[in-house]
N, C-alpha and C positions, 0 to 999 in steps of 0.2 A: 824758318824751319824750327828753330828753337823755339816760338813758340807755340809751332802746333804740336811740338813732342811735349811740352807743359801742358797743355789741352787732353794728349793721348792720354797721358798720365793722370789727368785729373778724372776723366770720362767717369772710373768706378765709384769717384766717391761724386760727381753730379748724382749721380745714379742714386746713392746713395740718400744722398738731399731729396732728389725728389720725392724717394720710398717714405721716408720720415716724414714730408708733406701729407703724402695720401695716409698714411697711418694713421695723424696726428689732426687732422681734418673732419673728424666725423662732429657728430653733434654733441656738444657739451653741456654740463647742467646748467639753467640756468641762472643767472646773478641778477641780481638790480644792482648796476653802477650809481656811486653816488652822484657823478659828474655824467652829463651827456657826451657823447664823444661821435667820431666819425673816423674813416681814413680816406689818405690823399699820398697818391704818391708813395705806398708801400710803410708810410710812418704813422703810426698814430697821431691825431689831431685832440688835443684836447680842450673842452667848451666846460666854462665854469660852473659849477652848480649852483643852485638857486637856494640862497642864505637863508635865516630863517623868519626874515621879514620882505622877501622875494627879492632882495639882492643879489647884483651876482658876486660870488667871495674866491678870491684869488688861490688858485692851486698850489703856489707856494706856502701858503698857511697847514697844509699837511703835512709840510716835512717840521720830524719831529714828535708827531701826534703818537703821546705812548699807550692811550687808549684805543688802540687798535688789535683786531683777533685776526691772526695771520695763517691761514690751513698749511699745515706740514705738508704738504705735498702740494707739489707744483700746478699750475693751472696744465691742463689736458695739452692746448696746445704747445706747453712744454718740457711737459715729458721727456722723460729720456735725451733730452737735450742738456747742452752743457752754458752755462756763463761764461760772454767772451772775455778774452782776459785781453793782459796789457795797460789795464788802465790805470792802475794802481801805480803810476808814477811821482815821485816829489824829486825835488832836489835835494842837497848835500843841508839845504837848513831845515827840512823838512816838510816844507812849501807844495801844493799841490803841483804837479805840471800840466795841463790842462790837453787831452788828447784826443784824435776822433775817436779810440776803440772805449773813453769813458762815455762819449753820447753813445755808442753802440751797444753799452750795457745798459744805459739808460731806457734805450728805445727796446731791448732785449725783452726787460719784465714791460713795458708800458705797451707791448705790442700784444699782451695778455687783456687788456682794459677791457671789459664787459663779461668775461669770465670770471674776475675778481675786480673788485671797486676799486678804486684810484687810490682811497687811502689805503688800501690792503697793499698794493701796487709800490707806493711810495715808501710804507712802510719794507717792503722785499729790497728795495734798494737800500735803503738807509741801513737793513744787514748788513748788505753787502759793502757796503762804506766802511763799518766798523772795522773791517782789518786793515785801512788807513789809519797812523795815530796822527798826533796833534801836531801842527796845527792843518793838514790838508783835512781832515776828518770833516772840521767845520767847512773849510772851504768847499769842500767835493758838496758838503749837503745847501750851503750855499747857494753853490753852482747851478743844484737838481730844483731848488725852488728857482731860481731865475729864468732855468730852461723851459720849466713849466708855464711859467708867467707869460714867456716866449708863444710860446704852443699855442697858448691862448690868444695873444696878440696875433700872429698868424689866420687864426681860425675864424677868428672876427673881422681882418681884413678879407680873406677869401671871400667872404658870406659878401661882401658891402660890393665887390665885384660880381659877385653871382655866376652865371655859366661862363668857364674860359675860352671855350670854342669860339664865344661871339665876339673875344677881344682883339683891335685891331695891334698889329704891330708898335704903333704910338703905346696903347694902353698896355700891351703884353709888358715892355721896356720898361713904364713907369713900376707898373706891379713888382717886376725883378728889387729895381730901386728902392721898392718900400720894404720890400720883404728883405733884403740885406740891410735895410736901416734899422727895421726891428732887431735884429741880430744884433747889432751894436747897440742898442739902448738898450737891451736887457741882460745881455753880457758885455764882460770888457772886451775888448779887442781882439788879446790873445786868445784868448776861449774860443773866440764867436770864430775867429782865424782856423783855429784847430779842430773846431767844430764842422766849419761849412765850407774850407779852402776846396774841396772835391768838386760838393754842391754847384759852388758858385764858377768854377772852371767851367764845368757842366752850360750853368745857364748862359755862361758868356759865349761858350760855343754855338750851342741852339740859336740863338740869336742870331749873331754871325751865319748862322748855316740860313736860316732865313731870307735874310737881308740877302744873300749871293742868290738864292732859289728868285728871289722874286726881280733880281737885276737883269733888266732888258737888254743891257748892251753889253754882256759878256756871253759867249760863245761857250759852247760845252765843252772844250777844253780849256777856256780862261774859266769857270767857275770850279771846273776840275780842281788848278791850280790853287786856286784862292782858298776850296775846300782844306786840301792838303795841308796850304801855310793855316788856316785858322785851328786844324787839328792839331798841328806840333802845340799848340800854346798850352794844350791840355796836361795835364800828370802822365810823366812816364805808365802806371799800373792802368789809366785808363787807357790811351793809347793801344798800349797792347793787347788790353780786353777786343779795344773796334778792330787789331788786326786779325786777333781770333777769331772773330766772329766773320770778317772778311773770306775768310783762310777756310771756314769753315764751309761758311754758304756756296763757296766756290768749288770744294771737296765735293759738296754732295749733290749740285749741278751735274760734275763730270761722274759722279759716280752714277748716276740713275742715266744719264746717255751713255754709257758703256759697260751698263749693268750685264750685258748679254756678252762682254769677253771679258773673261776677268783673267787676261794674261795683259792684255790693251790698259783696261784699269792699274794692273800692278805696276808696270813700268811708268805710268803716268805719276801713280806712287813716287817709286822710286827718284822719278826726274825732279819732279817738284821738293819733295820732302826727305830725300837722299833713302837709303835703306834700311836704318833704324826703325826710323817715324812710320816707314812704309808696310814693313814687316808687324810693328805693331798695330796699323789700324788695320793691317788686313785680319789679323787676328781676332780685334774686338768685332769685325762686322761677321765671323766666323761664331764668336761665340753668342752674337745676337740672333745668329740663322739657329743655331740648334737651341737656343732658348725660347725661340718663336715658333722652334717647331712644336718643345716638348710642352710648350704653354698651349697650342692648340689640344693637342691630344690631351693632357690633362683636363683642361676647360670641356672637352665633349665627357668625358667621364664624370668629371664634376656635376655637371648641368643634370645629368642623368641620377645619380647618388639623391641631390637635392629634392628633386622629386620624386623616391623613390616610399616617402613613408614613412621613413626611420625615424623614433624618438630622438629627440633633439640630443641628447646623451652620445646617443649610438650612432646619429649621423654624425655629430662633431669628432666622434673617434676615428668613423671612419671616414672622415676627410681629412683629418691628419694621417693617417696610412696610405691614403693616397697621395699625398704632396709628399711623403718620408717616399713612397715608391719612386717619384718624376722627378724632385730635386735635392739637392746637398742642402746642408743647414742653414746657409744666409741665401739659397733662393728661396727658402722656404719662407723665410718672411718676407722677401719679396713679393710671392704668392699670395700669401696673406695679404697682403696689402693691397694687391689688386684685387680681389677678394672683395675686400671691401669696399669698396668702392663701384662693384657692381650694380 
C-alpha cells in the first residue's frame, strides 16, 4: 500500500515529466558533433573522432580544452531543466567521493551530444566541476575523461558483437562480463562500484530471469519461486519500482473490468489500498475524466480556429484566449504541449 500512495503522489509530477518531454522534443538547430556518437539503452554512447591524420583520438584528451566556445544557453533539449545534484561530495580531507548522481550529471549534459559537440559538452561539465575545490576538482575531471575513454570502449565492443537479438545466452553472459571488466579498467573500483552497483544488479537479474524462463524442469510455480528469490537480490529502490509497476498493471486490469460500477471499483480501492490511497486515485481518475473531456471540446474548437484564415498574429492570440477560456495556468502549458506535438 505504501507504495502505491508514493506512486499516487508522484502521478502529478510523472505528468509533469512527460509534458517537459513533449515540450522539449521538437526539432533543434542543427550542430556538426565533433565525435560520432549513437544511443543504447537511454545513455549516450560515445565513438571517437577521427584525428587529424585519421586517427582515432581519445575523448579524454578534451577535458580541460580552454579553447572551447560554450553558447549561454542550454542545449533545447534542456531547457528549462535543472542539473542533478548530489554529486558534489568529498570527504573530511577533501577527496572526491565518487557517486551514482556524479555519472548522472555526467550523462545529464552528454545526453545533449549532437546538439552541441562533445567538447562544448565536456567543456559544460568541467563548469560544473569548478564548485568542487582541490583536490576532488582534479579528481571529478579525472574521473569525466576516464568515463569517457570508458563510453568509448563500450561502444567498440558493442559494434564487434553487432545485433544483440541474435546473441545466444553463452554470448549474452560473456558480453555482461566484458562490459563490467571495462568498467574496472577504466575506472577504479570504487567509482566503477558507484557508478554501475544498479546497472549490474539489473544485469545479473535479467540473466537469472532468463536462465529460470528457459528451465524445463521447473513448473510455473517453481519458477514463480525462484523468480521472487532472484528479485530480492536486487536494491531495495528497484524493487519497489517492479512492485509499482506490479501494483500498477494490476490497478488498471481491475479498473477497465469494472469500469461500468464505479461503487464495485471503489471498494476494491479501498480493500486492496486501504482508504487513503483509494480516495486519492479515485480522484486523479476524476480529474483525468474532466480533463479529457475539456481537452475534446477544446481540440474541436481549436481544429476549427486553425483553419479558419486568421493571420498568424491573430490566430496565435486567439488560441491563447481560447486555452485561458478551457484551462488554469499549468494546464495551459500542458495544452501547449500537446499542441505541439500534433
Amino acid at each position: 500500500m505504501k507504495s502505491l500512495i508514493r506512486f499516487c503522489a508522484a502521478l502529478p509530477v510523472i505528468i509533469a515529466v512527460i509534458v517537459a518531454f513533449w515540450l522539449f522534443t521538437t526539432d533543434s538547430q542543427e550542430t556538426t558533433p565533433s565525435a560520432n556518437f549513437f544511443y543504447q539503452s537511454g545513455q549516450t554512447v560515445v565513438v571517437a573522432e577521427q584525428g587529424p591524420a585519421g586517427g582515432r583520438s581519445a575523448p579524454s584528451k578534451l577535458v580541460g580544452e580552454s579553447a572551447v566556445t560554450v553558447p549561454k544557453t542550454l542545449p533545447a533539449s534542456l531547457a528549462g531543466t535543472s542539473v542533478p545534484g548530489g554529486w558534489a561530495r568529498t570527504d573530511r580531507l577533501g577527496n572526491l567521493i565518487p557517486t551514482a548522481h556524479l555519472r548522472q550529471m555526467f550523462e545529464y549534459f552528454l545526453s545533449a551530444l549532437g546538439e552541441e559537440s562533445l567538447q562544448q559538452l565536456v567543456a559544460r561539465i568541467g563548469s560544473a566541476l569548478a564548485a568542487l575545490g582541490e583536490p576532488a576538482r582534479s579528481q571529478a575531471l579525472a574521473t569525466l575523461g576516464s568515463y569517457l575513454d570508458y563510453k568509448l570502449a563500450v561502444s567498440e565492443l558493442e559494434q564487434a558483437y553487432g545485433d544483440m537479438t541474435d546473441l545466444g545466452p553463452d554470448e549474452m553472459q560473456r558480453r555482461m562480463a566484458e562490459i563490467h571488466g571495462l568498467r574496472r579498467t577504466w575506472l577504479d573500483a570504487a567509482t566503477a562500484e558507484a557508478f554501475f552497483a544498479d546497472d549490474e544488479a539489473v544485469d545479473r537479474f535479467q540473466m537469472e530471469k532468463r536462465r529460470i524462463a528457459r528451465d524445463g524442469n521447473l513448473t510455473a510455480e517453481e519458477k514463480a519461486a525462484a523468480l521472487r528469490k532472484a528479485e530480492s537480490s536486487l536494491p531495495e529502490p528497484l524493487r519497489e519500482a517492479r512492485e509499482e509497476t506490479r501494483q500498477f498493471a494490476e490497478y488498471e486490469q481491475v479498473r477497465q473490468q469494472l469500469a461500468g460500477d464505479p461503487r464495485a471499483l471503489q471498494a476494491w480501492r479501498q480493500e486492496v489500498f486501504g482508504a487513503e490511497a483509494a480516495d486519492r486515485l479515485a480522484q486523479l481518475e476524476k480529474e483525468q475524466r474532466e480533463w479529457d473531456r475539456r481537452w475534446q471540446v477544446y481540440s474541436v474548437e481549436r481544429n476549427r480556429l486553425m483553419s479558419s484564415g486568421l493571420a498568424a498574429q491573430e490566430r496565435q492570440e486567439a488560441l491563447d484566449r481560447l486555452r485561458a477560456r478551457h484551462f488554469n495556468e499549468t494546464e495551459r502549458i500542458r495544452a501547449e504541449a500537446l499542441d505541439s506535438i500534433r
